[in-house]
C-alpha positions in Angstrom: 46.0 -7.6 -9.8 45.3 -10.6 -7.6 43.8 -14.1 -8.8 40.3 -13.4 -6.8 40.1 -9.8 -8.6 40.9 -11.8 -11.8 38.8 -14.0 -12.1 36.2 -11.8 -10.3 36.3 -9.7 -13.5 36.6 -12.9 -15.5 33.4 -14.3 -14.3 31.8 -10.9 -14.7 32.6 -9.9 -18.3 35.0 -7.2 -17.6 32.3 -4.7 -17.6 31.4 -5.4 -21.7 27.8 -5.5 -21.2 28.5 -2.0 -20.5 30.6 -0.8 -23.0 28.0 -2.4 -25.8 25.0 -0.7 -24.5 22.5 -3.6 -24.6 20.8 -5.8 -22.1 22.1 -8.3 -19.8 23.9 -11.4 -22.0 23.3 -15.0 -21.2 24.5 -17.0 -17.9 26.7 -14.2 -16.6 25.9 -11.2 -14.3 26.2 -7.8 -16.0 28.0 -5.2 -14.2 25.9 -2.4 -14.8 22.3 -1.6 -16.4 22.0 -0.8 -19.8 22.3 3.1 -21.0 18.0 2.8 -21.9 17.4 1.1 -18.9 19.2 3.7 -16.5 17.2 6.7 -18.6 14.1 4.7 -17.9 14.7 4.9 -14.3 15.6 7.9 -14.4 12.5 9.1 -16.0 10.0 7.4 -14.1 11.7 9.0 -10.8 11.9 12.7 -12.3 8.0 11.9 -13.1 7.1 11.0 -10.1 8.9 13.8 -8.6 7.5 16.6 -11.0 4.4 15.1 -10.1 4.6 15.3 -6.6 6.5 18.8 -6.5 3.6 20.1 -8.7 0.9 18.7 -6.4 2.7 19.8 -3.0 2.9 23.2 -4.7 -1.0 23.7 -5.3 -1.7 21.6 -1.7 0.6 24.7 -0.3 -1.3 27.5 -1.9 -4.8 25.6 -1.1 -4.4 24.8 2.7 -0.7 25.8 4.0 -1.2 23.6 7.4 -1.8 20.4 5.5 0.3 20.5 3.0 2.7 20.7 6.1 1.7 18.0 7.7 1.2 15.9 4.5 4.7 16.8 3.9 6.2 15.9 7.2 5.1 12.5 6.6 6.1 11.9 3.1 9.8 13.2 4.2 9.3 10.8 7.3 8.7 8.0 5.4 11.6 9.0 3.0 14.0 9.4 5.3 13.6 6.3 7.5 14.0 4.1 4.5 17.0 6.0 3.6 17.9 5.6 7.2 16.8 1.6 7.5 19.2 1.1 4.5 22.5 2.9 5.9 22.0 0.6 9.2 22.3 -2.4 6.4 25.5 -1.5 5.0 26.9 -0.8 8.4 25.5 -4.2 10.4 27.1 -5.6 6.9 30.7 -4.3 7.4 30.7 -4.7 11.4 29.6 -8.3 10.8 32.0 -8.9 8.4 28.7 -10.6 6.1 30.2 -12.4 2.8 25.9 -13.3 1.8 24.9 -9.6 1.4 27.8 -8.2 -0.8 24.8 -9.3 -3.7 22.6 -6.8 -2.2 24.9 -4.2 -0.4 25.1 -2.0 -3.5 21.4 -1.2 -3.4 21.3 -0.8 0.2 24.2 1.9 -0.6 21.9 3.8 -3.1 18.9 4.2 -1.0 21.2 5.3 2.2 22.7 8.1 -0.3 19.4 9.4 -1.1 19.5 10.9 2.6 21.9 13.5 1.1 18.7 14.9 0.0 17.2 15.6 3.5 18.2 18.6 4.3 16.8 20.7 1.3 13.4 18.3 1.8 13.2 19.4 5.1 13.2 23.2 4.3 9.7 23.5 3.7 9.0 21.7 7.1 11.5 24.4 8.7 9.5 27.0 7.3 6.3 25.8 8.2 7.3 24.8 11.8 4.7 27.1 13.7 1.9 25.2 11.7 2.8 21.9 12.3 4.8 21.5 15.9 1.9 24.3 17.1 2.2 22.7 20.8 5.2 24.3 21.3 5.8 27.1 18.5 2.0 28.0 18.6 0.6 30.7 20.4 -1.1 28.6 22.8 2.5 27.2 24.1 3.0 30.8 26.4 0.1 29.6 28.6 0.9 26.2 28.9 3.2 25.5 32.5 4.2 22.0 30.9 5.7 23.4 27.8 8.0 26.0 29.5 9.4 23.0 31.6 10.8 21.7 28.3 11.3 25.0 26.5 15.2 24.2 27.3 15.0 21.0 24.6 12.0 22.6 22.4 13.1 25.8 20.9 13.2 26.7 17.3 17.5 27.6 17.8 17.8 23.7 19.7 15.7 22.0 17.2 17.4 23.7 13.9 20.9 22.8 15.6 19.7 18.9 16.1 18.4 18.9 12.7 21.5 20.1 11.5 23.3 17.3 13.0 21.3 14.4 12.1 21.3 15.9 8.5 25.5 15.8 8.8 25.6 12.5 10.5 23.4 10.7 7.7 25.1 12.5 5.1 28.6 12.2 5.8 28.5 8.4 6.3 26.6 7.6 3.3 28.3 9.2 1.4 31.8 7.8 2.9 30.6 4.3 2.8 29.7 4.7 -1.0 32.6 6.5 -1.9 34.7 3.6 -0.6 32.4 1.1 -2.0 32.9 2.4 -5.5 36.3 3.2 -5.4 37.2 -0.6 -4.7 35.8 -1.6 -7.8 37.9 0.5 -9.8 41.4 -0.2 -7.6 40.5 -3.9 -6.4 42.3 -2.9 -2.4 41.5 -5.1 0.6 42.0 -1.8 2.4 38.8 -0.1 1.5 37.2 -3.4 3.1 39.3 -2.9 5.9 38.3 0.9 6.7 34.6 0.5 6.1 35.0 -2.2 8.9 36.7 -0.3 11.3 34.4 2.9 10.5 31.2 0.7 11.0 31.5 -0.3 14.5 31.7 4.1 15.8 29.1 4.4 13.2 26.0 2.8 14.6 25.6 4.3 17.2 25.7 8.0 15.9 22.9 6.6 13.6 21.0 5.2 16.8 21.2 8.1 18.6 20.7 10.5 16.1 17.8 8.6 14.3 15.6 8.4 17.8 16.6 12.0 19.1 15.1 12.7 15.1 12.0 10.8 15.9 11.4 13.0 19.0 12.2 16.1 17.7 9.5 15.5 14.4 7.1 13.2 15.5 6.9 12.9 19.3 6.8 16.9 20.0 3.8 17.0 17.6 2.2 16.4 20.8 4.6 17.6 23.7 2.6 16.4 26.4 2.8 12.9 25.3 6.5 10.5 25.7 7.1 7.5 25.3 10.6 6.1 26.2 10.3 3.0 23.7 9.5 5.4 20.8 12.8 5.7 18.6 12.7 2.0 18.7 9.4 2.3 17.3 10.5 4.6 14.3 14.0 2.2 14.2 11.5 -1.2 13.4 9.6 0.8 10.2 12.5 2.2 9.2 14.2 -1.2 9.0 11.6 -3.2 7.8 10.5 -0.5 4.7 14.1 -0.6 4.0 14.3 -4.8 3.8 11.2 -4.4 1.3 12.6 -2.2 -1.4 15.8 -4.0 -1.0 13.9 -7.0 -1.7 11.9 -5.5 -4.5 15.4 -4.4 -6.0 16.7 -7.9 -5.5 13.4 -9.7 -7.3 13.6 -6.9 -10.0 17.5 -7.1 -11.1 16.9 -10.8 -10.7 13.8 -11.3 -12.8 15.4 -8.9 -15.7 18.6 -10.7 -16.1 21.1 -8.9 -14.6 21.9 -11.2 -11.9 22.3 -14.8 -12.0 25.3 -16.1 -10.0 26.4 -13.2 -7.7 22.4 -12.9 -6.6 20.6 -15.9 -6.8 16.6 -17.6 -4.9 19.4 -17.9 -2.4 19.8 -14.4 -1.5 16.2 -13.5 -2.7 15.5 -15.6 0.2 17.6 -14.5 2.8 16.4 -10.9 1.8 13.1 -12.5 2.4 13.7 -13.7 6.1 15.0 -10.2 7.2 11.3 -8.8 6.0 9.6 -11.5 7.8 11.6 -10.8 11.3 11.3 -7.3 11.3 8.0 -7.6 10.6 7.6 -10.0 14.0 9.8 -7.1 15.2 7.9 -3.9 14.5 5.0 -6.2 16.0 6.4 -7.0 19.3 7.8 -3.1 19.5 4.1 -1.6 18.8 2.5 -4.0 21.3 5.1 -3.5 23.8 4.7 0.2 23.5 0.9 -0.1 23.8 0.9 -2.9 26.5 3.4 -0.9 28.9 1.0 2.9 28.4 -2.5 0.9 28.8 -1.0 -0.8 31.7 -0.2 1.7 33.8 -3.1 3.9 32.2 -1.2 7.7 32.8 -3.0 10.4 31.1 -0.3 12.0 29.9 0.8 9.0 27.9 -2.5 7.0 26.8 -3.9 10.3 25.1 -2.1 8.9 22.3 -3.9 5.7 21.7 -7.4 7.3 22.8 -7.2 9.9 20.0 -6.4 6.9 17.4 -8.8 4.5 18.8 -11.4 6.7 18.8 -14.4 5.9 16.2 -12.5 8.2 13.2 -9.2 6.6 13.5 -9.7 3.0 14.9 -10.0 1.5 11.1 -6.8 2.9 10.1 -5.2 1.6 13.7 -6.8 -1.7 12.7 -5.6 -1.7 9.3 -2.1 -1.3 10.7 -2.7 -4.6 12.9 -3.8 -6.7 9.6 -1.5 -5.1 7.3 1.9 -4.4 8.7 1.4 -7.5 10.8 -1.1 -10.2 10.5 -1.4 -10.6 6.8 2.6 -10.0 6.0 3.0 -12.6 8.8 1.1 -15.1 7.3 2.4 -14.3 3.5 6.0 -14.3 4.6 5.7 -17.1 7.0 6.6 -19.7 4.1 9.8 -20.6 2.4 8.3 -20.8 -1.0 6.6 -17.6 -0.7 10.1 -16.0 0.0 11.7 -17.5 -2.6 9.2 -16.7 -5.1 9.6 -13.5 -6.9 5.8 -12.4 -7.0 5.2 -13.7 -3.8 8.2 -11.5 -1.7 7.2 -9.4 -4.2 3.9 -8.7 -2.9 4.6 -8.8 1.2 7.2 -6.2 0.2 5.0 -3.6 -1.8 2.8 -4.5 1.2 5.3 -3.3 4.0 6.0 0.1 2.2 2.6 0.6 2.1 1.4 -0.1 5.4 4.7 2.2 6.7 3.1 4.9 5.4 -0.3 4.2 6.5 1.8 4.0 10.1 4.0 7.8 9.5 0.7 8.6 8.2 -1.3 7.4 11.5 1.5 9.1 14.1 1.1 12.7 12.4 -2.1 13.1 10.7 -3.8 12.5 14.1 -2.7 16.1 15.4 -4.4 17.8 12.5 -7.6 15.9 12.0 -8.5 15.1 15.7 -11.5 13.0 15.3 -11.2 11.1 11.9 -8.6 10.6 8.7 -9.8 12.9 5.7 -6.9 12.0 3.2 -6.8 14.2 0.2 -5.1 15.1 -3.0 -2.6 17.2 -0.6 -1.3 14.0 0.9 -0.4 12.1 -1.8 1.7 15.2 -3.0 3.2 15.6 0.7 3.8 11.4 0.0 5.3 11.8 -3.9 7.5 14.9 -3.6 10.0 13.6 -0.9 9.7 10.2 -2.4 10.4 11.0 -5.8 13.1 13.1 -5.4 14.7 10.4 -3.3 13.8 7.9 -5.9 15.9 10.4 -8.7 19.0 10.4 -5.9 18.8 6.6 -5.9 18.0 6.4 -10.3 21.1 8.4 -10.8 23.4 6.4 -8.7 22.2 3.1 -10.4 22.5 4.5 -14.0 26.4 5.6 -12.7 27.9 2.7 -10.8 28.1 -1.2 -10.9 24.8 -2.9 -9.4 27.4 -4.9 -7.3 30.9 -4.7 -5.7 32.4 -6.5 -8.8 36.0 -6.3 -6.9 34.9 -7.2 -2.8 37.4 -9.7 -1.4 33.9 -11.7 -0.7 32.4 -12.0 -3.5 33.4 -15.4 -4.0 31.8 -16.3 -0.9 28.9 -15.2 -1.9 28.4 -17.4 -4.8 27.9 -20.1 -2.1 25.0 -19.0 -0.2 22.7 -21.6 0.3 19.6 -22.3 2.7 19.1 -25.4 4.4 
């Protein structure tokens, strides 16, 4: 064993925490989370999923075509978190990043929880005439614009894609996490090394793959409408939701005494600044997207806009300006605010919130044209994805370290500090 593993498991207890079953023990960080606190979690995920299964069950007996849609965007919203988090532990690797090893194991438990896409999206397979109507519905054999694209959507192209993303996600989360764990038990540089080397090839299967996704579920809802900026769109939520449960991970392990020197305000704050910029981010990619269709005002692309700025829909597009954007701005915009616990605490609950209220906003449109009517139904199609995700991401907290106890850079990371 070399002197930095040493004293890495010096510094960290040697896993005893652990092995006695209580809570986190004074000035050191504890490896894992206590037996009752990994049940807990647990618990409160297998609620919320009961809950949500049960509810989604009823919604699909009561009215079949919402449920599907409410479902569509509860596995939306699941899956681009799942999806923001896996493009965090690859930039981390490519960039070789010693400040985020305090953070990278939770970004590694929400990417696995994509291993649970493919059986969420069954429903939605089933249920594809009811939701993607435009071009499985009836009315698709009598429209000239539809059989122009009937190459791309088909039910045989579109189950192949979905297939592929499903593999794509799935195989590197699970690759990167495999690797990530098995360095803590054998302490090799070469597991470092690989997941490197494996991150660069990586991205851009998860680029490609994430905005063909985002076309295939949310842009053929309408297949009239395109938009060429729109997987960059879907790439800014998915980021930013992603940054906020990371940083609600990092406040909450922080707050309950789990981490003290491998995580510190330091990190809490650096977590903090990638909220805020992808925040400015998803800002500047929504105008843009807006800007360039009003400007050059083609029907075909501003039907869009004019079905959700219409009198129904226009509070919910405005709530999206103030919430996902002008209030989280102004919130994050300090340095104390992002180094307070309740305060990054509160802009990040905010950002999952409003990236809902955005999913919610692109698909709910096509099936109540003229105003939102959000019902029981949709916060079943919102809780079932979610909470089985959440289970998927409780069992692999209750099972593994809550950081890399044996990186080569973990010693680095004891030294993060902001200017």
């Amino acid at each position: 064993m070399s002197r930095v593993e040493s004293s890495n498991l010096a510094a960290h207890g040697g896993g005893s925490a652990q092995a006695s079953g209580h809570g986190p023990a004074a000035g050191v960080d504890t490896p894992r989370l206590a037996p009752a606190t990994g049940k807990k979690w647990l618990g409160i995920a297998a609620a919320v999923a009961g809950v949500g299964l049960a509810l989604s069950a009823a919604g699909f007996a009561a009215d079949r075509p919402r449920f599907a849609h409410a479902w569509l965007v509860g596995f939306v919203f699941t899956v681009t978190v799942g999806i923001g988090a896996l493009f965090f532990v690859l930039i981390q690797h490519l960039t070789r990043a010693a400040w985020s090893v305090a953070v990278r194991r939770q970004a590694e438990w929400v990417a696995f929880s994509l291993l649970a896409a493919a059986p969420l999206f069954a429903p939605l397979y089933a249920l594809a005439p009811q939701i993607w109507t435009g071009w499985l519905g009836p009315e698709a054999a009598h429209d000239e614009l539809v059989h122009k694209k009937a190459a791309y959507l088909n039910l045989h192209a579109f189950t192949i894609r979905a297939v592929v993303y499903f593999a794509i996600w799935g195989v590197l989360a699970y690759w990167f996490s495999k690797r990530s764990t098995a360095q803590d038990a054998d302490g090799k540089r070469e597991h470092t090394l690989a997941m490197q080397a494996r991150s660069a090839p990586a991205i851009p299967f998860v680029a490609l793959s994430m905005t063909f996704a985002s076309f295939d579920w949310l842009m053929s809802l309408d297949p009239h409408w395109y938009s060429t900026i729109f997987g960059v769109y879907i790439f800014s939520g998915a980021t930013t939701s992603s940054f906020a449960v990371l940083a609600l991970f990092t406040v909450g392990l922080q707050t309950s005494g789990y981490f003290r020197k491998v995580s510190t305000v330091e990190h809490r704050h650096d977590v903090g600044k990638l909220l805020f910029g992808f925040t400015v981010f998803w800002a500047y990619i929504a105008f843009s997207q807006f800007f360039l269709i009003w400007y050059a005002n083609i029907p075909e692309e501003t039907v869009f806009f004019r079905e959700r700025m219409g009198e129904g829909w226009m509070p919910v597009s405005a709530a999206l300006l103030f919430g996902h954007f002008i209030i989280p701005f102004t919130l994050l915009l300090s340095r104390h605010v992002k180094r307070n616990a309740v305060g990054l605490s509160v802009g990040a609950v905010l950002m999952l919130v409003m990236h809902w209220v955005d999913v919610y906003w692109l698909v709910m449109p096509n099936l109540d044209r003229h105003a939102p009517h959000f019902s029981w139904i949709d916060l079943g199609g919102l809780l079932g994805p979610l909470g089985v995700a959440a289970v998927v991401v409780a069992w692999k907290a209750s099972r593994e370290n809550l950081f890399p106890v044996r990186d080569p850079r973990l010693p680095e990371t004891y030294k993060v500090e902001n200017l």
